[in-house]
C-alpha positions as CSV (number, residue, x, y, z in Angstrom):
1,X,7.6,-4.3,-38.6
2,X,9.4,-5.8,-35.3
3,X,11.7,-3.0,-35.4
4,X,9.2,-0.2,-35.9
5,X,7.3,-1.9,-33.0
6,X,11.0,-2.1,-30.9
7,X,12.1,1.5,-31.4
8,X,8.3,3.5,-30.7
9,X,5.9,3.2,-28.4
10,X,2.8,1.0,-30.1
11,X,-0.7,1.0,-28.9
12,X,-1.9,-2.0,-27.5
13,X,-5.5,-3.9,-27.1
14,X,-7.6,-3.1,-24.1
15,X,-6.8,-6.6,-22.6
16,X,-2.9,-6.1,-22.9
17,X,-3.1,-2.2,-21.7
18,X,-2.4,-1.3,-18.1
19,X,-6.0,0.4,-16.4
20,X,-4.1,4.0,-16.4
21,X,-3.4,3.6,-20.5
22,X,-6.5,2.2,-21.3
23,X,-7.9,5.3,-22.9
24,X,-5.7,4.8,-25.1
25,X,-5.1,1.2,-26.7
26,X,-6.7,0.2,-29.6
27,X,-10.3,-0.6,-30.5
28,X,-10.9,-3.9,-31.8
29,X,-12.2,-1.6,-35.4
30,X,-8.6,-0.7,-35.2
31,X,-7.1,-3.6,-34.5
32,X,-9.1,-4.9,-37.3
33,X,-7.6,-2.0,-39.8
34,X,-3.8,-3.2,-38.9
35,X,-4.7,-6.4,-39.4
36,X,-5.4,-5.7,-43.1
37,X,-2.4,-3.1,-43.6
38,X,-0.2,-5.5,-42.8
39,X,-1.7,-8.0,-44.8
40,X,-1.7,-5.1,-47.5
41,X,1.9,-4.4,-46.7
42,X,3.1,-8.1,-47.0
43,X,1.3,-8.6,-50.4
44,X,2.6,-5.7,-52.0
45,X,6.4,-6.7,-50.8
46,X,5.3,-10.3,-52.4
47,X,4.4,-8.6,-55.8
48,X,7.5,-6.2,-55.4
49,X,10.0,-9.3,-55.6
50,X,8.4,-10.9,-58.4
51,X,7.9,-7.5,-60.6
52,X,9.8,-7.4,-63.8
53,X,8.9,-4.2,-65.2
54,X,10.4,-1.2,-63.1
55,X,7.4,1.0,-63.2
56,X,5.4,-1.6,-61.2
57,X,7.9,-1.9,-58.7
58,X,7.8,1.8,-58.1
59,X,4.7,1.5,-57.9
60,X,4.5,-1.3,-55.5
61,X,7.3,0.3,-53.4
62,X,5.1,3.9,-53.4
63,X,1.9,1.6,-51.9
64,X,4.1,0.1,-49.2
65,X,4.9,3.2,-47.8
66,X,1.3,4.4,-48.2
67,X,0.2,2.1,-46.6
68,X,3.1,1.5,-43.8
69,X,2.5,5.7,-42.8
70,X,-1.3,4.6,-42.3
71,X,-0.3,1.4,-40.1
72,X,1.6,3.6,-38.3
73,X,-0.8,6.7,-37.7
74,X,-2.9,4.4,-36.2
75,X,-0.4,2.3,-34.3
76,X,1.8,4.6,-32.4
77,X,1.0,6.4,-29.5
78,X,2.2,10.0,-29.6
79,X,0.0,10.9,-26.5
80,X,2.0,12.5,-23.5
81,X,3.9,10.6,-20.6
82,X,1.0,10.1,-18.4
83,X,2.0,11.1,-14.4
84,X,2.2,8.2,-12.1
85,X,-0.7,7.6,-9.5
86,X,0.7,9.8,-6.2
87,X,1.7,7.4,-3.6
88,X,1.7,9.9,-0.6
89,X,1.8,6.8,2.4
90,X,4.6,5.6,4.3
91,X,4.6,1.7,3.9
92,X,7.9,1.6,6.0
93,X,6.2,-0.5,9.1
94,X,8.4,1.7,11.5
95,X,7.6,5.0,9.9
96,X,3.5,4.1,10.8
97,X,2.2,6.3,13.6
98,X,1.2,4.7,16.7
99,X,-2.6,5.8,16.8
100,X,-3.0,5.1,13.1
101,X,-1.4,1.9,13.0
102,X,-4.2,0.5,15.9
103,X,-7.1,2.8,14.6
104,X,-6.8,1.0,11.2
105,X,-5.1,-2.2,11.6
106,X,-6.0,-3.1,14.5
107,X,-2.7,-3.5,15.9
108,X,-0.6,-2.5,18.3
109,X,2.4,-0.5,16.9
110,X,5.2,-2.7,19.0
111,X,3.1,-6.2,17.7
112,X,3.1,-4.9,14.2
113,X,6.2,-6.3,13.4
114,X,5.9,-9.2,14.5
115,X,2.8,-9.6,13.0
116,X,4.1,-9.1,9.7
117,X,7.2,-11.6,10.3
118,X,4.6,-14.2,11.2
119,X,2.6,-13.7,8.5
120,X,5.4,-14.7,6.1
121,X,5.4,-12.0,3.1
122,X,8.3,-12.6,0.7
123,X,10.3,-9.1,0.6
124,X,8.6,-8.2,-2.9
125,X,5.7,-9.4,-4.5
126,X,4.7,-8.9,-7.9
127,X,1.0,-8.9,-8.7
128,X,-0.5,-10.2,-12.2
129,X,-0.6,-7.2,-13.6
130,X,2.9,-7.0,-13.6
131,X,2.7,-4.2,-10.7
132,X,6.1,-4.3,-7.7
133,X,4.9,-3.7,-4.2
134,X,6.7,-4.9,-1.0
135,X,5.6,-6.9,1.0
136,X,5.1,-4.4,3.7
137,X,3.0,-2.6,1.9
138,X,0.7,-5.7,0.5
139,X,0.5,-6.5,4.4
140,X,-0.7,-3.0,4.8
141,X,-3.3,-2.3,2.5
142,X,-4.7,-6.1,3.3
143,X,-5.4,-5.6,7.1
144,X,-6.6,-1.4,6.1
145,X,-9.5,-3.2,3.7
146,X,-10.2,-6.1,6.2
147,X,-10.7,-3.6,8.8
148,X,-12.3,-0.4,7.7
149,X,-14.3,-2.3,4.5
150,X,-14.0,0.9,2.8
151,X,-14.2,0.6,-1.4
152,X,-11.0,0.4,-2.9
153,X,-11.1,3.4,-4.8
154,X,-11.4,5.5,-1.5
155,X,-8.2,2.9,-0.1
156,X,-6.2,3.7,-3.4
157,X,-7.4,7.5,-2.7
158,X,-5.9,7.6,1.0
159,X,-2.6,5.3,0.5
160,X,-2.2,5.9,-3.4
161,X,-1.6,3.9,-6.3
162,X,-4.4,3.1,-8.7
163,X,-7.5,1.5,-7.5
164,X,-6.7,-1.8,-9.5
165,X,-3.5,-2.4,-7.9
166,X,-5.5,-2.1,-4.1
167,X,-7.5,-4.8,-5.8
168,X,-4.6,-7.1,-7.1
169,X,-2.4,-6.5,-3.9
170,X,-5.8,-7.5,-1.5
171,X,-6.6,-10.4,-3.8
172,X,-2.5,-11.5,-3.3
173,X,-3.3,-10.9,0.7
174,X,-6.3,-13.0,0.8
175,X,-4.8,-16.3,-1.4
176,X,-1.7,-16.1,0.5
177,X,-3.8,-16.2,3.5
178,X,-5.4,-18.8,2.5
179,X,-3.1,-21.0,1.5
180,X,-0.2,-20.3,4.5
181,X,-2.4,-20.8,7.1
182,X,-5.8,-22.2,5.6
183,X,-4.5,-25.7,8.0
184,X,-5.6,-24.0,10.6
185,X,-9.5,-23.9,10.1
186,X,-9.7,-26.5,7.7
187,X,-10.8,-29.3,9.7
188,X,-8.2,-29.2,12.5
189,X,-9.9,-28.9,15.8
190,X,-7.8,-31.5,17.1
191,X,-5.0,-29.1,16.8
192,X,-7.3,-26.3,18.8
193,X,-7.9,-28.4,21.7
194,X,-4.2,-29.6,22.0
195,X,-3.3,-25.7,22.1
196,X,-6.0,-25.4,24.9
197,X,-8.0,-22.7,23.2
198,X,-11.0,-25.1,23.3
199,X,-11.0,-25.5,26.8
200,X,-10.5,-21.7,27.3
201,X,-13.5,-20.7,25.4
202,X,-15.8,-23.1,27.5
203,X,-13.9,-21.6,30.6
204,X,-15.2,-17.8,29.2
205,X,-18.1,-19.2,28.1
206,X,-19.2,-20.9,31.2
207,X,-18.6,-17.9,34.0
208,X,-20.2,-15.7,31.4
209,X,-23.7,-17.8,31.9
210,X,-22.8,-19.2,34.8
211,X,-23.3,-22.9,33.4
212,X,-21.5,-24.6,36.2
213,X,-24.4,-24.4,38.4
214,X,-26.2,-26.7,35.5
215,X,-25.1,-30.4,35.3
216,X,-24.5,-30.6,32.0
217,X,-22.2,-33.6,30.2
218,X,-21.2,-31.2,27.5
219,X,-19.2,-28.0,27.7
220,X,-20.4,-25.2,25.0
221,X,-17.0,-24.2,24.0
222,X,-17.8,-22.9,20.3
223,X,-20.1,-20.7,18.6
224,X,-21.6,-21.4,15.1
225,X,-21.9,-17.9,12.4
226,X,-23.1,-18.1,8.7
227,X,-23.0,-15.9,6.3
228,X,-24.3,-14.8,2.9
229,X,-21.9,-12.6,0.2
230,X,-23.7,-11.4,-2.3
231,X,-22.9,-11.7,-6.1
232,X,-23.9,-10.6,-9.1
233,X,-26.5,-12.8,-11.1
234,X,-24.1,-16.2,-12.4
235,X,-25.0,-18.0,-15.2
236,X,-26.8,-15.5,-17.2
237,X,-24.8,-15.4,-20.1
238,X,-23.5,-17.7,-23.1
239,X,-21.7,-20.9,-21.5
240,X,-19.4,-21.0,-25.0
241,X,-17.6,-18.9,-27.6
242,X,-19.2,-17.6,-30.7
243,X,-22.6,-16.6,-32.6
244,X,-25.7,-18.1,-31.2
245,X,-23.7,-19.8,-28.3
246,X,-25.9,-22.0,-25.5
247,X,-26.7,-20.0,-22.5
248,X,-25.9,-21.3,-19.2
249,X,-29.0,-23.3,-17.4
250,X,-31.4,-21.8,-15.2
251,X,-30.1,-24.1,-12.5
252,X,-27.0,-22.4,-11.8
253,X,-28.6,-19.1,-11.0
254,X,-31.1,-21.2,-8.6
255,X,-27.8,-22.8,-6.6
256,X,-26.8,-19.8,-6.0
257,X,-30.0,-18.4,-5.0
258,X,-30.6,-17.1,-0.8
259,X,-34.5,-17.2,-0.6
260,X,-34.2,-16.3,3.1
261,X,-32.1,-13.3,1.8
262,X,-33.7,-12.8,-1.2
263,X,-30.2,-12.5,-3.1
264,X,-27.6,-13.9,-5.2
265,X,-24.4,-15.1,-3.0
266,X,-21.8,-17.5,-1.9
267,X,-22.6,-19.1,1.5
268,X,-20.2,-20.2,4.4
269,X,-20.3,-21.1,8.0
270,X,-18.0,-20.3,10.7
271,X,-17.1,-21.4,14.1
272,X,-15.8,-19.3,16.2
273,X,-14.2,-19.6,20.0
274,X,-15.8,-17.0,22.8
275,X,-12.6,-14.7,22.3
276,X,-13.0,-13.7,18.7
277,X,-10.8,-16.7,16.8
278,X,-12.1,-18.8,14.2
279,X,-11.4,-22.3,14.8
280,X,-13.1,-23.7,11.6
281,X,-14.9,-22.7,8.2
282,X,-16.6,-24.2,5.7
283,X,-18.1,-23.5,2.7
284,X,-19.8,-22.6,0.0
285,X,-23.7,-23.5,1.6
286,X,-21.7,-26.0,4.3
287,X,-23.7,-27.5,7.0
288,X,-21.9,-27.3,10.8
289,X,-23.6,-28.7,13.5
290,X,-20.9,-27.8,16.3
291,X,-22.9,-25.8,18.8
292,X,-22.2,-28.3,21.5
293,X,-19.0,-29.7,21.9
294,X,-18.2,-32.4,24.3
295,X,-14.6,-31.8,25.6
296,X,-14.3,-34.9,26.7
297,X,-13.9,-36.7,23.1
298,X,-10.8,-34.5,22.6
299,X,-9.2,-36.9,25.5
């Protein structure tokens, strides 16, 4: 059997399969058929080594390969080479056009470089599903979703590859992210105000509204933004394995309820400076009560 399986190519379950051959690996009926051939098969070689009469193990050896041709009509995959996705953009940061590169990534094409370096990337990256891609090219395709929010499948559509490797290589982006610079907003204003960006967004923020002419103690240096991302129902299904499993309690779909909203989701607050940076997060369903900060504690 290991060498039948070594020399063609088998069908796999659905779970195993890549998303392009998934048309194409087995059923779990199927799966269930092989099962019993080779149960079959194993048996009959069993009964084959303890057969004195020779008729019987002719017999025996005529089932075997009866039943070995089935196992493999239904394992082997005689379908066509399928084509690979076409993969018709550039990822070469230099090769990027000027105008694209700032239209959709909000970069300037002399920065984008540097960007990249600073972002810390290895050279290539290889996603869960097994799938190479440079780290140019997860760079890419990260900052593209972040900044046009378009649906993957139109993303994998315009820069190629299938639509669940644009998933995979975004999902890479976002926990590298995450945990590289995650120090950052995660409860480090300290660090803010000894880079001076605190005091420079009270600076903005004060000649916008003119707040020196009021005599306030406290400078506004911060601004506080929440948001709601909606999810699917949670909780609705069986919390365990098996027939007549216990469902998950109502409880958990309440948590996660937004009655403001009227939706499922995943809450999180923000705090951001006057110039677009966010200088702290938290989350889910956080409570931030930043709106005033005095400057002076920082000292």
């Amino acid at each position: 059997m290991e060498i039948m399986r070594n020399r063609l190519k088998i069908r796999k379950p659905a779970r195993q399969t890549g998303i392009r051959k998934r048309g194409r690996s087995l059923s779990s009926n199927e799966q269930s058929i092989c099962r019993n051939l080779e149960e079959g098969i194993m048996n009959a070689a069993i009964l084959q080594e303890i057969a004195e009469d020779e008729g019987d193990f002719l017999l025996l050896d005529a089932v075997i390969d009866a039943t070995a041709a089935e196992y493999v009509k239904v394992m082997v995959d005689t379908g066509d080479e399928l084509n690979k996705p076409p993969r018709p953009f550039d990822f070469d940061l230099e090769a990027i056009a000027e105008d694209w590169c700032y239209e959709f990534l909000r970069i300037r094409k002399p920065d984008l470089r540097r960007y990249y370096n600073l972002m810390r990337f290895e050279p290539t990256i290889t996603l869960e599903n097994g799938t190479s891609m440079t780290g140019e090219e997860v760079f890419v395709r990260g900052m593209y979703e972040l900044v046009t929010g378009e649906k993957q499948t139109s993303i994998a559509d315009k820069l190629g590859r299938h639509p669940s490797d644009q998933s995979r290589a975004f999902t890479y982006f976002v926990h590298h992210m995450y945990e590289t610079f995650h120090h950052l907003v995660d409860n480090n204003l300290a660090w803010w105000f000894q880079q001076g960006h605190i005091q420079r967004s009270a600076e903005l923020i004060g000649r916008k509204f003119d707040l020196d002419r009021f005599n306030h103690v406290n400078q506004f240096a911060l601004f506080i933004d929440c948001n709601c991302l909606q999810t699917s129902r949670p909780g609705g299904g069986p919390c365990e394995g098996g027939a007549n499993a216990m469902r998950w309690s109502e409880d958990v779909q309440q948590s996660f309820y937004n009655g403001w909203k009227s939706i499922h989701g995943l809450k999180h607050q923000t705090v951001d400076s006057a110039y677009g940076m966010t200088v702290d997060i938290y989350g889910t369903n956080s409570n931030l009560f930043l709106c005033g900060l005095d400057v002076s504690t920082y000292t």
